[in-house]
Steps between C-alpha positions, in 0.01 A plus 500: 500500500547800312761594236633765709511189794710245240749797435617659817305214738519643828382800392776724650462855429841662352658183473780627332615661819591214656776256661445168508694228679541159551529431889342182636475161328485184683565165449427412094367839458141390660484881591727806350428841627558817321557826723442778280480908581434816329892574372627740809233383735564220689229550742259450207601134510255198408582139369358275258477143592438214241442203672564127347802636243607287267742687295711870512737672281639766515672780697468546917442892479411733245335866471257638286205255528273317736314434153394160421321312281369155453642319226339296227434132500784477240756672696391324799542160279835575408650518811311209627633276194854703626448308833391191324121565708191427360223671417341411863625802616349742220307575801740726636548832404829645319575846623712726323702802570662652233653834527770695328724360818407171491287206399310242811326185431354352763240214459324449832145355598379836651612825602401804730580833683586499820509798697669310850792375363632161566658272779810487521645218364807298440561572129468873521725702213691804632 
């Protein structure tokens, strides 16, 4: 993985021009989906799933950046002694999303674009 990979990890272009919000999770958070679209274009839509997620914080919606990053082994160790976890799961990956609107921790085993969307399910946010 490159640099540029570890600092805006899905590699999307203009990130800054971007929604982002938290619509699907179900049951303990084993999948979240993130819908996000070019600011004034929904039809531009995508999601991000992360799959296995053992931790969020932060805010539901926010603009200016589908940029994320993976976080260090220390921050990622932090929050896990938060959670009173051990270090068995300093095999997942920490991403972070920290704009000038907002900051998002999420600390999930993997995570993905998705172009199709997702099913619709029971715990959908509106």
């Amino acid at each position: 993985m490159t640099d540029s990979n570890i600092n805006n990890y899905f590699g999307i272009e203009e990130c800054d021009n971007y929604v982002c919000k938290l619509s699907v999770y179900t049951s303990g958070y084993d999948l979240l989906y993130l819908d996000i679209w070019k600011s004034g274009d929904i039809s531009s839509k995508f999601y991000v799933v992360f799959e296995n997620v053992l931790y969020f914080s932060g805010v539901t919606q926010w603009k200016g950046g589908a940029y994320f990053r993976l976080g260090t082994v220390e921050e990622t160790k932090e929050i896990l002694t938060s959670l009173q976890k051990s270090d068995d799961y300093l095999d997942y990956n920490l991403f972070i999303s920290d704009t000038s609107d907002a900051m998002v921790k999420i600390i999930a085993r993997d995570a993905k674009i998705d172009t199709v969307g997702h099913p619709p399910i029971e715990n959908e946010i509106s």
